[in-house]
ZAKEFI-708158 format. One record per residue: residue in one letter; chain; z, x, y of N, C-alpha, C in turn; residue number from 1. Coordinates in Angstrom, 1 decimal. Atoms other than C-alpha are relative to their C-alpha. Layout:
<atom r="a" c="A" n_c3="Z" n_c1="X" n_c2="Y" ca_c3="Z" ca_c1="X" ca_c2="Y" c_c3="Z" c_c1="X" c_c2="Y" k="NUM"/>
...
***
This chain:
<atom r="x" c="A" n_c3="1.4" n_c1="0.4" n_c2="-0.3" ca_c3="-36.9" ca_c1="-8.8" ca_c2="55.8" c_c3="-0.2" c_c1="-1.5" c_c2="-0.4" k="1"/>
<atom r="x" c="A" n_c3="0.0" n_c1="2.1" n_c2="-0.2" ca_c3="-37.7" ca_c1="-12.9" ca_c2="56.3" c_c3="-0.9" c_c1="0.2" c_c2="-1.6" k="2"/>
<atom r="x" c="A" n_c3="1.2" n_c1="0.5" n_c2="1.1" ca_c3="-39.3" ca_c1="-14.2" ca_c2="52.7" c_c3="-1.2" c_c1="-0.4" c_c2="0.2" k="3"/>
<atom r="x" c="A" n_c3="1.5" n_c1="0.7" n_c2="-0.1" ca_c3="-42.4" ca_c1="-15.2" ca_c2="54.3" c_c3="-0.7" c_c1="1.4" c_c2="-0.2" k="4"/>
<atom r="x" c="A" n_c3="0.8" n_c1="-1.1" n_c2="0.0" ca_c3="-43.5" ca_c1="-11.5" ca_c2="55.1" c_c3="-0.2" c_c1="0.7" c_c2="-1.2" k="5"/>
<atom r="x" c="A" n_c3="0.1" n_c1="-0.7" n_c2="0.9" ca_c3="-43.5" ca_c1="-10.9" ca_c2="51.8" c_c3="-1.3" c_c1="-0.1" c_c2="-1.1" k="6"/>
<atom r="x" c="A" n_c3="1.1" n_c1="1.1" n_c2="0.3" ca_c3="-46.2" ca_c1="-13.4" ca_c2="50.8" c_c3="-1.1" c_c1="1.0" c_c2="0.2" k="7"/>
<atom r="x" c="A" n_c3="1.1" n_c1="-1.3" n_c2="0.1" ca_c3="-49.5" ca_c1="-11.2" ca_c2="50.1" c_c3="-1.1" c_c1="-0.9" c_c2="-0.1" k="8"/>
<atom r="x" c="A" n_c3="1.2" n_c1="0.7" n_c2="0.3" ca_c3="-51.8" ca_c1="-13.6" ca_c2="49.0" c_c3="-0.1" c_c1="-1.7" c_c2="-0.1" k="9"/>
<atom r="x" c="A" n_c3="-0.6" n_c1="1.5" n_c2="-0.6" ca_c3="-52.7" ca_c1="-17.3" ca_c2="49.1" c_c3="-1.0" c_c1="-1.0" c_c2="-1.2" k="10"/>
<atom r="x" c="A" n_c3="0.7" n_c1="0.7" n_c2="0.8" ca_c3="-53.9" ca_c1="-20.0" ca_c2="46.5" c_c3="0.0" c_c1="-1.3" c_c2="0.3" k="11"/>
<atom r="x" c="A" n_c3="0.2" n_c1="1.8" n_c2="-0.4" ca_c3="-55.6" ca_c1="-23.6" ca_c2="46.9" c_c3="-0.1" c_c1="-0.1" c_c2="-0.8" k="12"/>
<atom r="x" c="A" n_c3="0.1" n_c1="0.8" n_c2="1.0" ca_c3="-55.6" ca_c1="-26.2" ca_c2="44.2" c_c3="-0.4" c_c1="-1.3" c_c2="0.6" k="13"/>
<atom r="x" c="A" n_c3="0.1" n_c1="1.7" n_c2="-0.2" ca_c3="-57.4" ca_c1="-29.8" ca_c2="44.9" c_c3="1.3" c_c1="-0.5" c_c2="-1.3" k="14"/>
<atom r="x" c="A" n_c3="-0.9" n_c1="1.0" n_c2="0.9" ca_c3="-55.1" ca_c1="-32.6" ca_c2="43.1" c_c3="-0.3" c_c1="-1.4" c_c2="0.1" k="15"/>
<atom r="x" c="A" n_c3="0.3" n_c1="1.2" n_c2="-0.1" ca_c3="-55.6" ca_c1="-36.0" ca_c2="42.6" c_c3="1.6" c_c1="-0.3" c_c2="0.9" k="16"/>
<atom r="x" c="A" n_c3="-1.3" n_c1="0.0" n_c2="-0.8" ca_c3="-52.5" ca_c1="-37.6" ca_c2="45.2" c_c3="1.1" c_c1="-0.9" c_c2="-1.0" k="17"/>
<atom r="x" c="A" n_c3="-1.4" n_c1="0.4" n_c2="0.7" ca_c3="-50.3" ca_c1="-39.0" ca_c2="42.2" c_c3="0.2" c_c1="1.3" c_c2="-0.2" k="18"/>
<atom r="x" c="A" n_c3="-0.9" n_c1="-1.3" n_c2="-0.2" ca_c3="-50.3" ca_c1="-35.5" ca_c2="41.3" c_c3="0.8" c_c1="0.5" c_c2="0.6" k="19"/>
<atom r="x" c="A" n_c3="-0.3" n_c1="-0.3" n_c2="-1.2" ca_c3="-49.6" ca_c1="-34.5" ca_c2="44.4" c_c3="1.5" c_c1="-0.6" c_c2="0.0" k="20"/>
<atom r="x" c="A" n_c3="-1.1" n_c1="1.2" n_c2="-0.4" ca_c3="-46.7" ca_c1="-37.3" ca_c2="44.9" c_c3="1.0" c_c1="0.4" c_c2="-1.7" k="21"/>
<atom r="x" c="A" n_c3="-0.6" n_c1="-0.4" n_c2="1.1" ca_c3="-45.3" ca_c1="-36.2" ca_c2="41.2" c_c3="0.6" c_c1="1.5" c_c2="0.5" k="22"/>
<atom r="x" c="A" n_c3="-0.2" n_c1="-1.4" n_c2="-0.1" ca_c3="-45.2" ca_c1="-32.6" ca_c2="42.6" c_c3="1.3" c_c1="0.1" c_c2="1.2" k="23"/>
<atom r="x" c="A" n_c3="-0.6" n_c1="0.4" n_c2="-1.7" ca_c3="-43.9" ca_c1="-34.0" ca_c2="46.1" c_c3="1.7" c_c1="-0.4" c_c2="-0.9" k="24"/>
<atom r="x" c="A" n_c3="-0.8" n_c1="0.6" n_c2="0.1" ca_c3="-41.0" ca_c1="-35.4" ca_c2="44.3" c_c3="1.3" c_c1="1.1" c_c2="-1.0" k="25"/>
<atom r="x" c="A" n_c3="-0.4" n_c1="-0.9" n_c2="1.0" ca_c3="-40.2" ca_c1="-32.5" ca_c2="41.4" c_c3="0.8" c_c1="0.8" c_c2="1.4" k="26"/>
<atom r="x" c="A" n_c3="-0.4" n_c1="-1.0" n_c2="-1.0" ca_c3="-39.9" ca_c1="-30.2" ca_c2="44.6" c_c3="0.8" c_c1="-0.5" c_c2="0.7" k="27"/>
<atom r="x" c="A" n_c3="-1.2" n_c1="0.6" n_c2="-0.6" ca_c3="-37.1" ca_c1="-32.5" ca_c2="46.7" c_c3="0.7" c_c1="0.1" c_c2="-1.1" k="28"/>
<atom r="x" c="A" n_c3="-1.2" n_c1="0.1" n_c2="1.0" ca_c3="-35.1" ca_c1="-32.8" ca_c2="43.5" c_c3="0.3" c_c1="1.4" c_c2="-0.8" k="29"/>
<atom r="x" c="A" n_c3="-0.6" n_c1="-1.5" n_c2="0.3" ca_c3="-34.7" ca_c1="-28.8" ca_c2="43.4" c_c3="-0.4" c_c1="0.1" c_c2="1.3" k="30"/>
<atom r="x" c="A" n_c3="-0.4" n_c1="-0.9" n_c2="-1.3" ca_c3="-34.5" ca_c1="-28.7" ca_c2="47.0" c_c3="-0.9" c_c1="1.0" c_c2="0.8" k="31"/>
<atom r="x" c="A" n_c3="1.3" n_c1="-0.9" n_c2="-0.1" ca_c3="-38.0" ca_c1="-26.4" ca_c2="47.3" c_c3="-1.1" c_c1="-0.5" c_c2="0.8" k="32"/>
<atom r="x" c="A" n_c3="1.8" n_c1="0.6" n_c2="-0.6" ca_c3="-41.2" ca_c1="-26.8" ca_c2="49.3" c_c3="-0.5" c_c1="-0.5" c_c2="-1.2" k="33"/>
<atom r="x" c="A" n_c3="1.1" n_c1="0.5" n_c2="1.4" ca_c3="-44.0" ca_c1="-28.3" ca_c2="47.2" c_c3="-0.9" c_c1="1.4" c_c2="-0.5" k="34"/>
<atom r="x" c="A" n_c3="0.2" n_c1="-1.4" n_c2="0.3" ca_c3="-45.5" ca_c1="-24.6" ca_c2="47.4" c_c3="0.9" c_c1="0.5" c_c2="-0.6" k="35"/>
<atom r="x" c="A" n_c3="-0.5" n_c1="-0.3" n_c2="1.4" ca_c3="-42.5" ca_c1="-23.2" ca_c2="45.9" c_c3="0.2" c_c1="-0.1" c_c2="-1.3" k="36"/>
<atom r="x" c="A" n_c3="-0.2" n_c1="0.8" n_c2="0.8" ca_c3="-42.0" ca_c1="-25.5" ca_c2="43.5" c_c3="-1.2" c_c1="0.6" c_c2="-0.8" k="37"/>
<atom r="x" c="A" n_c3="1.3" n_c1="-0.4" n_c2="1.0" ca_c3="-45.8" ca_c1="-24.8" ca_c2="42.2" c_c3="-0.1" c_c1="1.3" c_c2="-0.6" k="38"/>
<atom r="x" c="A" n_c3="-0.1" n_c1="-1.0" n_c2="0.9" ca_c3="-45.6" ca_c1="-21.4" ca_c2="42.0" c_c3="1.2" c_c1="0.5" c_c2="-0.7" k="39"/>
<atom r="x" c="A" n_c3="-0.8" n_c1="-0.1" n_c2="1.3" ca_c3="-42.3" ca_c1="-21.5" ca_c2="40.4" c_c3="-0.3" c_c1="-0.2" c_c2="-1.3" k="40"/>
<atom r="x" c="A" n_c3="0.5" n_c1="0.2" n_c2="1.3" ca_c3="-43.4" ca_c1="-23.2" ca_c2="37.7" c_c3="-1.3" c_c1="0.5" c_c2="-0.9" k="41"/>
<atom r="x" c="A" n_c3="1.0" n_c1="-0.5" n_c2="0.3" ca_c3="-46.8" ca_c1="-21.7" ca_c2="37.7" c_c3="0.6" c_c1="1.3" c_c2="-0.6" k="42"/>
<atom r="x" c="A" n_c3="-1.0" n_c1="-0.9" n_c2="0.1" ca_c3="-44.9" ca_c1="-18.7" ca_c2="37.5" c_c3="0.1" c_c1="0.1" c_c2="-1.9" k="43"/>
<atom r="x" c="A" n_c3="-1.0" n_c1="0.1" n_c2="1.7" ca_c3="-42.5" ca_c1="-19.8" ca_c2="34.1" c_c3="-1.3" c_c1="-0.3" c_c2="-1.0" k="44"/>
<atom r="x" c="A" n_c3="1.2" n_c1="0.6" n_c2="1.2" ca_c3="-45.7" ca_c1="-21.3" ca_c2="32.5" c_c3="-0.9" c_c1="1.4" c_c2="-0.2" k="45"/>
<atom r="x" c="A" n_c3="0.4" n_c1="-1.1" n_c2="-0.1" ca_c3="-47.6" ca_c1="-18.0" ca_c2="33.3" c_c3="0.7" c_c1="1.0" c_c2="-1.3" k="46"/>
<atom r="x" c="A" n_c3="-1.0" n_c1="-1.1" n_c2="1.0" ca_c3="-44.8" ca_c1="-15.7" ca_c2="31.4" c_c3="0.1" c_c1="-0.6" c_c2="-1.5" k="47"/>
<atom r="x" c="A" n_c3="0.0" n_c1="0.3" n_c2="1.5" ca_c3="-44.2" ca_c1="-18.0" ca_c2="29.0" c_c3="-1.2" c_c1="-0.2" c_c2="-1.0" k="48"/>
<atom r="x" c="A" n_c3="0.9" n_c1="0.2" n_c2="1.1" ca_c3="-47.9" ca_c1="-18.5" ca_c2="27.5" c_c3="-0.6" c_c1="2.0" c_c2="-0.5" k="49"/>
<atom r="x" c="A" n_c3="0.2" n_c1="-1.3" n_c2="0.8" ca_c3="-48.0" ca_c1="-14.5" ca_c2="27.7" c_c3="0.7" c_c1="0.5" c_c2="-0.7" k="50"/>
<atom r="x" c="A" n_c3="-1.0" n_c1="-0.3" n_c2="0.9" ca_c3="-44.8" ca_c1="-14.4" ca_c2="25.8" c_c3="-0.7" c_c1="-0.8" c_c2="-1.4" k="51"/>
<atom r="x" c="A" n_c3="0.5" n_c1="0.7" n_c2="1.2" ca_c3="-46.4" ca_c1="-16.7" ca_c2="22.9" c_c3="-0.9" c_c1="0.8" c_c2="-0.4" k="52"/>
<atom r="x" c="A" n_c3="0.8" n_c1="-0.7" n_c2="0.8" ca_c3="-49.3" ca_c1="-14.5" ca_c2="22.6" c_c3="0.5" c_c1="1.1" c_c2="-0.8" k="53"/>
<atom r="x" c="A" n_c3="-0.8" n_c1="-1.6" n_c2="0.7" ca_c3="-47.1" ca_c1="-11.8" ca_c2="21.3" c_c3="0.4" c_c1="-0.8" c_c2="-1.3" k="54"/>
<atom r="x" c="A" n_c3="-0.6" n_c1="0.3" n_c2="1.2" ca_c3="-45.6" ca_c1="-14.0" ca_c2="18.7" c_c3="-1.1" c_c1="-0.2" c_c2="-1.1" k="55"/>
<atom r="x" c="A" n_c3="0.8" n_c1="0.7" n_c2="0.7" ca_c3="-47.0" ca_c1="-15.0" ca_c2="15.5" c_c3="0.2" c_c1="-1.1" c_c2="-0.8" k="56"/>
<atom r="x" c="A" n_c3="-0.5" n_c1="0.9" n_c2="1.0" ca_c3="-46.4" ca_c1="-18.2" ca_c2="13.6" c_c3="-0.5" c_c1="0.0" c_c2="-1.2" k="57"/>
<atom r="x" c="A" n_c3="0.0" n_c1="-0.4" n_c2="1.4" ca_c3="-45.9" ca_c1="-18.3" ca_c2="10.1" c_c3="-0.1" c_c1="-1.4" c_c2="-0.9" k="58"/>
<atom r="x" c="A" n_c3="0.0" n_c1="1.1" n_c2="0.8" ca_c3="-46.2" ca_c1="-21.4" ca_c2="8.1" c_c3="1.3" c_c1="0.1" c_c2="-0.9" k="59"/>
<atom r="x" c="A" n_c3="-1.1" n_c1="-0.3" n_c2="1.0" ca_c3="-43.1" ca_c1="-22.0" ca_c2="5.5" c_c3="-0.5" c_c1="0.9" c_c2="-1.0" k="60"/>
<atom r="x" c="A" n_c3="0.7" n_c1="-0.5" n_c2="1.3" ca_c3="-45.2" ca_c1="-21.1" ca_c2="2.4" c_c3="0.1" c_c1="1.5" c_c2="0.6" k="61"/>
<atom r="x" c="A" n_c3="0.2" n_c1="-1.3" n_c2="-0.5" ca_c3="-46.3" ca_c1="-17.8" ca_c2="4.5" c_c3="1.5" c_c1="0.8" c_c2="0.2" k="62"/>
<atom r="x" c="A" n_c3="-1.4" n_c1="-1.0" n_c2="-0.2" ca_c3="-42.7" ca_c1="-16.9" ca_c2="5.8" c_c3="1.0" c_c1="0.5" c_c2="-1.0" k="63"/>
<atom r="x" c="A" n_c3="-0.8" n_c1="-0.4" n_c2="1.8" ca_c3="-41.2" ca_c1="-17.1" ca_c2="2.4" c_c3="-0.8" c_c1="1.3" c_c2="-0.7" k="64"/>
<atom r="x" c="A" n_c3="0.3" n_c1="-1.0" n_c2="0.4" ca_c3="-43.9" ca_c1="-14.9" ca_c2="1.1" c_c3="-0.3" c_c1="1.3" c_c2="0.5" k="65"/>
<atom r="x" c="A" n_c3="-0.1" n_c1="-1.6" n_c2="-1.0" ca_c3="-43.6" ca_c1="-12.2" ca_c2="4.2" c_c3="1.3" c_c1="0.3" c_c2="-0.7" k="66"/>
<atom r="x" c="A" n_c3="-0.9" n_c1="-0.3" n_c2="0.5" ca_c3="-40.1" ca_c1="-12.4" ca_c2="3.1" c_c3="0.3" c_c1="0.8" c_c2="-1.4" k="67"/>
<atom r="x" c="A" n_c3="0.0" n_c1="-0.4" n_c2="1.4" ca_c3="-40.3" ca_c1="-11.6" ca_c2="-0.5" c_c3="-0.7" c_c1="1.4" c_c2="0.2" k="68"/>
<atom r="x" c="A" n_c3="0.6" n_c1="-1.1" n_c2="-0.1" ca_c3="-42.5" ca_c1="-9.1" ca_c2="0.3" c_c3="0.7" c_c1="1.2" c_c2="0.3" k="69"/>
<atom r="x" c="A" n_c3="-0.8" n_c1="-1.0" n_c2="-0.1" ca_c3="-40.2" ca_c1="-7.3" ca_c2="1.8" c_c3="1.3" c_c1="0.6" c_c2="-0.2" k="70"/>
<atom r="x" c="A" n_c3="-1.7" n_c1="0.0" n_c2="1.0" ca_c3="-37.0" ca_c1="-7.9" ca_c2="0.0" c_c3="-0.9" c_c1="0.7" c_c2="-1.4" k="71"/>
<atom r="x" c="A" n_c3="0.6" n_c1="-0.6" n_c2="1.9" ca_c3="-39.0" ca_c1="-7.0" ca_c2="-3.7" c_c3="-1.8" c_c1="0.7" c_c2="0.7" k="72"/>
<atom r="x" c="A" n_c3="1.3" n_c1="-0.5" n_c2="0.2" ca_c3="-42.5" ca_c1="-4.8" ca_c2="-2.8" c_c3="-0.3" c_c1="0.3" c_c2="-0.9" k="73"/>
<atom r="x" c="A" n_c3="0.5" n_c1="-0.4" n_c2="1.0" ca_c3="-44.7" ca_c1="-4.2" ca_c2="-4.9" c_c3="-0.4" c_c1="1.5" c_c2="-0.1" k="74"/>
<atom r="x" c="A" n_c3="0.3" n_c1="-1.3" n_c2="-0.2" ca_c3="-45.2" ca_c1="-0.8" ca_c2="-6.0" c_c3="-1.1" c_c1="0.6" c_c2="0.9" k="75"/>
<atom r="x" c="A" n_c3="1.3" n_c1="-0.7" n_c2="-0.8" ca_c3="-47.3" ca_c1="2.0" ca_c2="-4.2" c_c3="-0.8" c_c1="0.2" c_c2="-1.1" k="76"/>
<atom r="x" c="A" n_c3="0.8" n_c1="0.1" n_c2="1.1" ca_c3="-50.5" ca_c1="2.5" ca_c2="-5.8" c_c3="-0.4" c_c1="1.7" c_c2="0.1" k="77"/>
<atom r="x" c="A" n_c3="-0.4" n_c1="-1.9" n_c2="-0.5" ca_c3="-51.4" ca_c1="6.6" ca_c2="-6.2" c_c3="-0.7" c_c1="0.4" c_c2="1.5" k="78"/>
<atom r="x" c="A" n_c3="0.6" n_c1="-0.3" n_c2="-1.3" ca_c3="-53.8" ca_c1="6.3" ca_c2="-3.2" c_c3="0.9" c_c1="-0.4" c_c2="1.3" k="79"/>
<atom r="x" c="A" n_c3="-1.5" n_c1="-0.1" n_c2="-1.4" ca_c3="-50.6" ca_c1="5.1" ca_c2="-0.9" c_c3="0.9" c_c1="0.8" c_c2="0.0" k="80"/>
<atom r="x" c="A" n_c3="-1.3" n_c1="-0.7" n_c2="0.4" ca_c3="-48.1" ca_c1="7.2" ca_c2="-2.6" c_c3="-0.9" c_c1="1.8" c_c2="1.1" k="81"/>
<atom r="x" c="A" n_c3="0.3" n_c1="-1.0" n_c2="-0.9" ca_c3="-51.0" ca_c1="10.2" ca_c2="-1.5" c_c3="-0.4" c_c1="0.0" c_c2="1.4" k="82"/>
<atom r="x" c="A" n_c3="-0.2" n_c1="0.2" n_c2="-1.6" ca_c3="-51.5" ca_c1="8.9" ca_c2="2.1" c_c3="1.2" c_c1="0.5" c_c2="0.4" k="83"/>
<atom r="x" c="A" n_c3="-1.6" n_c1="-0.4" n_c2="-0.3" ca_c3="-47.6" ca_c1="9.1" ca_c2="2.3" c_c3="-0.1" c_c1="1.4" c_c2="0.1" k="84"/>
<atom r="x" c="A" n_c3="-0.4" n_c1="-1.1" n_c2="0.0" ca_c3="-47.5" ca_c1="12.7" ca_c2="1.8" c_c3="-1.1" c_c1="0.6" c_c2="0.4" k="85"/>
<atom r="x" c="A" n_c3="1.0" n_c1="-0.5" n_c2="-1.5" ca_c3="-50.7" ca_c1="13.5" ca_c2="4.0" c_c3="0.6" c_c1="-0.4" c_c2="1.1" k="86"/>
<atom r="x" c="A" n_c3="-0.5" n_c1="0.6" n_c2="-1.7" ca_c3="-49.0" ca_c1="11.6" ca_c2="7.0" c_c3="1.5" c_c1="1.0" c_c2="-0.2" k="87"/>
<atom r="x" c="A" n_c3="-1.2" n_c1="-1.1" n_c2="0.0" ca_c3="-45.5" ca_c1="13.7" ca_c2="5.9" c_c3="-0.9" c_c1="1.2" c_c2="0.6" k="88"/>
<atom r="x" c="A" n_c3="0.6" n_c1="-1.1" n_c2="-0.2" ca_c3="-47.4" ca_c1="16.9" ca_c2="5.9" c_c3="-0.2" c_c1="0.4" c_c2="1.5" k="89"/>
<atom r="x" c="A" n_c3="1.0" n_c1="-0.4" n_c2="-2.1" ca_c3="-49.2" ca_c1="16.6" ca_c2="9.5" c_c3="0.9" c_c1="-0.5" c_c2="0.9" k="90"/>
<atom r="x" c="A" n_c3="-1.1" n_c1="0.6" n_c2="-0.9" ca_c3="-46.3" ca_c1="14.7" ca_c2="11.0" c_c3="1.4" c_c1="0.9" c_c2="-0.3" k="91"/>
<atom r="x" c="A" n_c3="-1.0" n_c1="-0.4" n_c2="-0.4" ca_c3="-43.4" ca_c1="16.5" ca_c2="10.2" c_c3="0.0" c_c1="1.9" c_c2="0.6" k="92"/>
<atom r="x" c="A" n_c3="0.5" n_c1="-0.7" n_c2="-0.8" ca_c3="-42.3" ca_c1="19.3" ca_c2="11.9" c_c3="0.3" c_c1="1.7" c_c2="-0.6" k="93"/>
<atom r="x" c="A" n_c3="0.3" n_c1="-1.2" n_c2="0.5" ca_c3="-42.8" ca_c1="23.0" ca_c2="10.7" c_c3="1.0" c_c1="0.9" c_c2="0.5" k="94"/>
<atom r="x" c="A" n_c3="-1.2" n_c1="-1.1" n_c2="-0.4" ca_c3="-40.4" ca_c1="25.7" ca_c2="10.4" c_c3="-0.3" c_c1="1.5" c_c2="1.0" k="95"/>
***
């Protein structure tokens, strides 16, 4: 099947023409239309700001004290210790 018929839908963007001529120039030095080019990168930029929302950054101070946290916890208190064994109870599985 030709890569055109695959094409579904269609997007405009005004640009100022250095843009344009910046864009014109990115897309010959990978060989690509200036339409591929755009939504290539639109594309990578797309994925990659929905990959950053997933992460979370930590500050030094913070990462050290996630760390500790979970190398030395601090005890359970009786109201965690009895959660724990309400979530056993209803979650495990019955003979």
């Amino acid at each position: 099947m030709p890569r055109e018929s695959i094409r579904t839908a269609r997007f405009e963007a005004r640009m100022t023409p250095e843009v344009l001529a910046v864009l014109k120039r990115a897309a010959e030095l990978q060989g690509r239309s200036v339409s591929d080019f755009v939504v290539a990168a639109a594309q990578e930029m797309a994925y990659r700001t929905i990959e950053e929302v997933g992460l979370i950054r930590l500050s030094v101070e913070d990462q050290r004290r996630f760390a500790e946290s979970v190398l030395d916890p601090e005890p359970l208190t009786p109201s965690m210790e009895r959660a724990i064994e309400r979530y056993r109870r209803l979650t495990e599985p019955r003979p």
